[in-house]
N, C-alpha and C positions, 0 to 999 in steps of 0.2 A: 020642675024636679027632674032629676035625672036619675035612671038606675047606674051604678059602673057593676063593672065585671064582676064585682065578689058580690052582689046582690047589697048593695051597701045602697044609701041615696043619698045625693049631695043637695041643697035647694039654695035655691040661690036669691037672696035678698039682698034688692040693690036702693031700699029705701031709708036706710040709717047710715048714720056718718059712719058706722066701725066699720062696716062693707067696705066701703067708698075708702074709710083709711086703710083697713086691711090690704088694698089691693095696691095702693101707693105703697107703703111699705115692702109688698111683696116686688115688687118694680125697682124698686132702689136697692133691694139685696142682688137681685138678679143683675142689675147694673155693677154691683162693686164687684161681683165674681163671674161676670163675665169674661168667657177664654175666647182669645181669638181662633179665629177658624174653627168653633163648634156652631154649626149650622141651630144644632137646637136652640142652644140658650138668645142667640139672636132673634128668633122664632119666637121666643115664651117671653124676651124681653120688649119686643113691639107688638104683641097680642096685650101684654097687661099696660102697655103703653095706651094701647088702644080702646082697652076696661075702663083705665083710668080716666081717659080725654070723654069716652065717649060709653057709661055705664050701662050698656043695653044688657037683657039675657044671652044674646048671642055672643058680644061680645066678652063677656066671663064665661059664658060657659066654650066658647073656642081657648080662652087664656087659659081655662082649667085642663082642657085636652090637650093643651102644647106642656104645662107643666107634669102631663104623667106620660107624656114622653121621653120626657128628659132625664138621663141616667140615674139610677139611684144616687149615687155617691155625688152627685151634681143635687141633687133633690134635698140631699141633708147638706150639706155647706148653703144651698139657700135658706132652708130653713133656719140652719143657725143663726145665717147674717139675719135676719128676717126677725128672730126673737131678741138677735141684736141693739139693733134700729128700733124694734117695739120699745124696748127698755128705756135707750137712750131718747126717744121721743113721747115719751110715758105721758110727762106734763104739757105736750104742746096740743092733745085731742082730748085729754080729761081733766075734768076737775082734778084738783089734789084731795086725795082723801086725806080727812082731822085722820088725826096721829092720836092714838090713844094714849093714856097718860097712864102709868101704874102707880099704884100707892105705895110708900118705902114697907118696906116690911117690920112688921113688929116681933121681935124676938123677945 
């Protein structure tokens, strides 16, 4: 477990697949909005490169300090692509959830 600055705690659990996807998906956003010659996001993109290959504590919790380096307005454009990518990859890490059926309505 880690404190950050606002007195907040991040933990980090690297024994279930949504970790393990979480941090792939967080690595392929960071990949598609990658700017050349920003030193950071190269940075944040081969630390979670690095999560990814290789899931230790140290190595997510380094990929988490190189991501709250990274400028805000870099921070929300990954995020976006990131909720992106979740979306469009939705079916490929979970079951499908049954679709519930409504009953017509009786007037």
């Amino acid at each position: 477990m880690t404190v950050l600055p606002g007195g907040g705690r991040v933990q980090y659990r690297l024994d279930d697949e949504a970790s393990l996807c979480s941090i792939d998906i967080l690595a392929q956003a960071v990949e598609r909005i990658c700017v050349k010659g920003v030193l950071e996001l190269r940075m944040l993109r081969n630390a979670l490169r690095e999560a990814a290959t290789s899931p230790t504590p140290d190595a997510v919790k380094f990929a988490f300090a190189m991501f709250s380096r990274v400028d805000g307005d870099y921070r929300r454009l990954i995020a976006h692509e990131a909720l992106t990518l979740a979306a469009e990859q939705r079916g490929r890490y979970a079951a499908p959830r049954p679709r519930a059926v409504r009953r017509p309505r009786m007037l």
